[in-house]
ROPA-41861 format. One record per residue (C-alpha): residue number from 1; residue in one letter; x, y, z. Coordinates in steps of 0.001 Angstrom, whole numbers. Example, Ala and Ser with C-alpha at 12.3 -4.5 7.8 and 13.67 -1.06 7.14 Angstrom:
! residues 2
+-----+----+---------+---------+---------+
|   i | aa |      px |      py |      pz |
+-----+----+---------+---------+---------+
|   1 |  A |   12300 |   -4500 |    7800 |
|   2 |  S |   13670 |   -1060 |    7140 |
+-----+----+---------+---------+---------+
***
This chain:
! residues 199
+-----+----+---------+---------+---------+
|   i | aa |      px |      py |      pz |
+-----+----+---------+---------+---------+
|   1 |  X |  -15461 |    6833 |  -56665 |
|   2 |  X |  -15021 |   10179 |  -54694 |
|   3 |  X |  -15585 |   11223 |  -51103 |
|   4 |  X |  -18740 |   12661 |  -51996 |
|   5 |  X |  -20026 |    9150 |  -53188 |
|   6 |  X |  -19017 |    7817 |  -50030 |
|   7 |  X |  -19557 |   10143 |  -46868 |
|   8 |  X |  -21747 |   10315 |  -43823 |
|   9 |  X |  -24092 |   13554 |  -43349 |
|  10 |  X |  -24741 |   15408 |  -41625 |
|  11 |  X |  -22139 |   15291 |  -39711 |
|  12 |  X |  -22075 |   14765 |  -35559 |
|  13 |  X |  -19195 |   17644 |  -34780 |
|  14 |  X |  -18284 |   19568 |  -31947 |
|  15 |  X |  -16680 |   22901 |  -31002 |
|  16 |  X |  -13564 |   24373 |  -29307 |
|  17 |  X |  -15572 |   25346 |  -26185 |
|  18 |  X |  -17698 |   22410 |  -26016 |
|  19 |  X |  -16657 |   20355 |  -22307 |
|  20 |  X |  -14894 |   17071 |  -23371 |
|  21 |  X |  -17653 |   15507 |  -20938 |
|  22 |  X |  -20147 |   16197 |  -23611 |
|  23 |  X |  -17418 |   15263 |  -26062 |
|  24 |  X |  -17372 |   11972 |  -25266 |
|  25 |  X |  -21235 |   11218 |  -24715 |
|  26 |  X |  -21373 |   12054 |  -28407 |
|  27 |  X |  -18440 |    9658 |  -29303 |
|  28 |  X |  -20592 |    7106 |  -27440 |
|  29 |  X |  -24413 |    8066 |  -28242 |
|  30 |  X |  -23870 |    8216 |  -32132 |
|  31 |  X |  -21063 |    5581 |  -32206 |
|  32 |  X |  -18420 |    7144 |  -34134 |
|  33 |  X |  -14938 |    7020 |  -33852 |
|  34 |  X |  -14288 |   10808 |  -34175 |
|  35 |  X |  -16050 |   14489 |  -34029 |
|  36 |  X |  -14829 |   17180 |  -36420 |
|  37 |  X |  -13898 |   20048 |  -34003 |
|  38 |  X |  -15245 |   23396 |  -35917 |
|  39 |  X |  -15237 |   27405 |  -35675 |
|  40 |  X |  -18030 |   29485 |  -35841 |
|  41 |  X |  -18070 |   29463 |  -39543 |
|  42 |  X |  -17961 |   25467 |  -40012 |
|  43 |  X |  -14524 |   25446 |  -40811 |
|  44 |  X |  -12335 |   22252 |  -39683 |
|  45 |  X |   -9929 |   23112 |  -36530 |
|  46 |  X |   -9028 |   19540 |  -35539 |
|  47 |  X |  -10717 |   16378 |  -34673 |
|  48 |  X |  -11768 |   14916 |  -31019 |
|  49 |  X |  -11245 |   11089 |  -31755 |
|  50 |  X |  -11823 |    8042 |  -28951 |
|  51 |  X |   -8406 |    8281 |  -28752 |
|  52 |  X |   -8272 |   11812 |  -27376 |
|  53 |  X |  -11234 |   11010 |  -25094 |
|  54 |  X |   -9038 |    7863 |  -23813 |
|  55 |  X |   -5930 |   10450 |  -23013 |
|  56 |  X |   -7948 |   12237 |  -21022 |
|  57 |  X |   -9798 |   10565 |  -19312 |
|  58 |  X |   -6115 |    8489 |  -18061 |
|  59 |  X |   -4314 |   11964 |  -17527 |
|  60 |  X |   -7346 |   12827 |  -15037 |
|  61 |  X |   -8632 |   15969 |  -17147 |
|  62 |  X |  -10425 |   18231 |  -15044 |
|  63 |  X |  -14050 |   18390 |  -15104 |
|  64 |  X |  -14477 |   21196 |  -16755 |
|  65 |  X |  -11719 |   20536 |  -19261 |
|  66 |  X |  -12575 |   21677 |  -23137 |
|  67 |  X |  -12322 |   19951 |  -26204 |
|  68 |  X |   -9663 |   22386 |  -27285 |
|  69 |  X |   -7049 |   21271 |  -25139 |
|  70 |  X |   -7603 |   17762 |  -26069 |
|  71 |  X |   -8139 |   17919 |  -29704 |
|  72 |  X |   -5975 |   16232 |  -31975 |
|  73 |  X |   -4939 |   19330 |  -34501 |
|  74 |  X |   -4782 |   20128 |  -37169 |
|  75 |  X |   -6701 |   17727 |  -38201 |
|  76 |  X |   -6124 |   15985 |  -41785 |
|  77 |  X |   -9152 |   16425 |  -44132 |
|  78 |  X |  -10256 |   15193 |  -47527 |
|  79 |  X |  -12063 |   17476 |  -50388 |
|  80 |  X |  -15613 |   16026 |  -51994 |
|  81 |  X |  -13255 |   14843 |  -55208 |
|  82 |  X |  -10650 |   12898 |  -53356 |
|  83 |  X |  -10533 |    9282 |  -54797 |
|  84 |  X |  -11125 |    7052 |  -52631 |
|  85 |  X |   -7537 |    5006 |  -52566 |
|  86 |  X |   -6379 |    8417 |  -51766 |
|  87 |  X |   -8572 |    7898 |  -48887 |
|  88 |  X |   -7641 |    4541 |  -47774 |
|  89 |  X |   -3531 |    5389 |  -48357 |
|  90 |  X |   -4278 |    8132 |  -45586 |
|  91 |  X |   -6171 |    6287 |  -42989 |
|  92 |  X |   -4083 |    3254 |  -43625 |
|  93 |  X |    -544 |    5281 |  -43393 |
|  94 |  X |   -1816 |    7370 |  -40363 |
|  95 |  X |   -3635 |    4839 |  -38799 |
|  96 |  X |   -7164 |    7056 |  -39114 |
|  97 |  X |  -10597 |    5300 |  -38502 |
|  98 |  X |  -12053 |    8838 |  -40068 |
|  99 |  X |  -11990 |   11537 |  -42090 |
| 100 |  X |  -13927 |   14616 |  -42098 |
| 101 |  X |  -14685 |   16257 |  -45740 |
| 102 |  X |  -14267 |   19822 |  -46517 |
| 103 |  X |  -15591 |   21892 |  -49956 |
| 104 |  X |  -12984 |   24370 |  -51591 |
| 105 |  X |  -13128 |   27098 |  -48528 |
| 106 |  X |  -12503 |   24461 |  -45633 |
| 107 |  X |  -15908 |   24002 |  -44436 |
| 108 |  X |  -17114 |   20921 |  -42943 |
| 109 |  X |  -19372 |   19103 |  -45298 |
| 110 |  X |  -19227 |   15755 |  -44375 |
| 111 |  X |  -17240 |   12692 |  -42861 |
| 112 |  X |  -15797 |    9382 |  -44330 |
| 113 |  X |  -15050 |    6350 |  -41693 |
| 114 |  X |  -13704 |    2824 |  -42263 |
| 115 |  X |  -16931 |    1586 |  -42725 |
| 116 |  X |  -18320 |    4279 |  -45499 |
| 117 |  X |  -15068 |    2840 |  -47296 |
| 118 |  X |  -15900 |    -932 |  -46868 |
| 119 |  X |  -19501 |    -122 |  -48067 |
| 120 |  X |  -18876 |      93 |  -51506 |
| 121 |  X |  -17349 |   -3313 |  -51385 |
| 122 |  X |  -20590 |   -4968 |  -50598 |
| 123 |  X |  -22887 |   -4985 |  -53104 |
| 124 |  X |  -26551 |   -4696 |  -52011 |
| 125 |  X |  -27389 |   -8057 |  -53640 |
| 126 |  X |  -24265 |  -10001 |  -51734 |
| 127 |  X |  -25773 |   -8287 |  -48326 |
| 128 |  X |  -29063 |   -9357 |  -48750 |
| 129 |  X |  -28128 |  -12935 |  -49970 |
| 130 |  X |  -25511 |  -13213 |  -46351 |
| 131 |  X |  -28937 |  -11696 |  -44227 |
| 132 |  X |  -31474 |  -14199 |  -45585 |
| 133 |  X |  -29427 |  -16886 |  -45530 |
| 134 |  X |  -29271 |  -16924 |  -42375 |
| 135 |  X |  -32564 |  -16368 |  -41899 |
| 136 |  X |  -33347 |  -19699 |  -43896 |
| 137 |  X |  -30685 |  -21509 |  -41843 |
| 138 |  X |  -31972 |  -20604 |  -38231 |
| 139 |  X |  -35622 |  -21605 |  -39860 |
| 140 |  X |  -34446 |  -24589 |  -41318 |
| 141 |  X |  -32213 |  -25665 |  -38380 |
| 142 |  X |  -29121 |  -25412 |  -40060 |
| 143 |  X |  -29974 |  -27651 |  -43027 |
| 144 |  X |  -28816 |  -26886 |  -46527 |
| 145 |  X |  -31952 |  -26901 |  -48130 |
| 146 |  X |  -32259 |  -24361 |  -50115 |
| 147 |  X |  -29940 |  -22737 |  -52370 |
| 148 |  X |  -31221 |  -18636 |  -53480 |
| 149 |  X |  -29868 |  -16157 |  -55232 |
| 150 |  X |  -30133 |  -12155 |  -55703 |
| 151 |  X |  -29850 |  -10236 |  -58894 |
| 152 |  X |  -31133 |   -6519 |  -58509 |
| 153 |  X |  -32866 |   -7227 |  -55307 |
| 154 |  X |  -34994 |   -9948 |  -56477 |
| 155 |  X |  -34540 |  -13508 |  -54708 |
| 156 |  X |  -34843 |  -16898 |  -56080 |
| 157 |  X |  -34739 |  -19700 |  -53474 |
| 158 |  X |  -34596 |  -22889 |  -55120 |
| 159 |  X |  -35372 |  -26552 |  -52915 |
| 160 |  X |  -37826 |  -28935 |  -52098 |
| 161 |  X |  -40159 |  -27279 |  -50375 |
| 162 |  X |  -42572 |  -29510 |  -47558 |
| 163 |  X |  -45992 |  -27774 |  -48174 |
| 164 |  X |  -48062 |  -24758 |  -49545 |
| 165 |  X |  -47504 |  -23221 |  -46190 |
| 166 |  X |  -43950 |  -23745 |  -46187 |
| 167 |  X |  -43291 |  -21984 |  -49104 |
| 168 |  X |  -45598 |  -18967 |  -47591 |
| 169 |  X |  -43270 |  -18541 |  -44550 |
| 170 |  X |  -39611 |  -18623 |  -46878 |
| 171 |  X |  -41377 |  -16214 |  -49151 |
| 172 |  X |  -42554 |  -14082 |  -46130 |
| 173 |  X |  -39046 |  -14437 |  -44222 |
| 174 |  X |  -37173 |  -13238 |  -47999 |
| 175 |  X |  -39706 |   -9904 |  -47907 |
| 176 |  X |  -38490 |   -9071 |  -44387 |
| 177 |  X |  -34934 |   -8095 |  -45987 |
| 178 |  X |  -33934 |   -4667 |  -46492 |
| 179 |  X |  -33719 |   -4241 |  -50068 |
| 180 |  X |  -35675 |   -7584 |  -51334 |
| 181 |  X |  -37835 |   -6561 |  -54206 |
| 182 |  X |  -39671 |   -9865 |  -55198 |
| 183 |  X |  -39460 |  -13592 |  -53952 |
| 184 |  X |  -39437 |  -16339 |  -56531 |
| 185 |  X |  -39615 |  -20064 |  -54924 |
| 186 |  X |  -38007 |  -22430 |  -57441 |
| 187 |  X |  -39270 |  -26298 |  -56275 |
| 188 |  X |  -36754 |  -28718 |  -57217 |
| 189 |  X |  -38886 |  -31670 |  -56080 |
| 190 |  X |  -41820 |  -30904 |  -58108 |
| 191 |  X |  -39866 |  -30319 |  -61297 |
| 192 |  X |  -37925 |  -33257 |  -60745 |
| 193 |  X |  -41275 |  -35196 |  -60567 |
| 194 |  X |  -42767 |  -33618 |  -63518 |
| 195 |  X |  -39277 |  -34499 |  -65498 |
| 196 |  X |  -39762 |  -38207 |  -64583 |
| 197 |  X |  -43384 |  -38551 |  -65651 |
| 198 |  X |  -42220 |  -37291 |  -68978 |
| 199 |  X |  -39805 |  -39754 |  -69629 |
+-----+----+---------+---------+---------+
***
């Protein structure tokens, strides 16, 4: 997997001239941990990062202090085919929380954080099994009464389930899920009452 698989755009950024006021009510509006700091023609001339906001603020910038003097520079960037450990070793080694992306002629095309990184490492099935389990335990009250599971988006809760209008509000709690494509209720208690007439 490659930075291009991976990174956020478009990208939040910021440039030289740009007060390190305004600097920071982007950090905190879009809630990233760094703004690419870029010329006139996109290219990357360092980053403004919380950390540079923090220094500032402590060392009493002046008002009208720009993000050019408190820029971290040059800044380290990534190109779109960069591997991904590649990625990691940096932030890791340099203790980065992100990295902005730049195509062959150094131009800002996108941005890979910590959590672009980690989101590869959830699968979309594991996510929505964590959300709507706890969805069924804050309905159920914390019981274990229901075990589900997700392949390609579609659910199957299996349990004993108390009546027909039961099983209409799991089913209708599973569809609120980013990312659930069907709901199939699996009722243990009915099957195990079938099995016994049988025999």
């Amino acid at each position: 997997m490659k930075a291009r698989d991976i990174m956020t755009r478009p990208v939040v950024r910021v440039g030289p001239a740009t007060p390190v006021r305004e600097g920071i009510v982007l950090l905190t509006e879009h809630c990233v941990a760094a703004l690419p700091v870029v010329g006139e023609d996109d290219t990357v001339l360092g980053v403004f990062t919380e950390a540079d906001a923090l220094r500032s603020g402590i060392a009493g910038a002046a008002p009208d202090a720009l993000v050019a003097t408190a820029m971290t520079a040059p800044a380290e960037t990534v190109g779109l085919g960069t591997d991904v450990a590649e990625i990691a070793r940096r932030m890791l080694g340099d203790r980065l929380r992100s990295i902005p992306v730049v195509d062959d002629d150094g131009v800002l095309v996108g941005i890979v954080s910590r959590r672009d990184m980690l989101s590869p490492l959830v699968r979309q099935d594991d996510s929505i099994a964590s959300h709507l389990n706890a969805l069924l335990a804050d309905y159920s009250g914390h019981r274990d009464r229901w075990l589900l599971s997700v392949t390609g988006g579609m659910v199957t809760i299996r349990g004993a389930f108390t009546d027909e209008a039961e099983r209409r509000v799991v089913t209708a709690l599973a569809k609120t899920v980013y990312g659930v494509v069907g709901v199939e209720l699996a009722d243990l208690l009915h099957q195990e009452d079938r099995h016994a007439r049988v025999h």
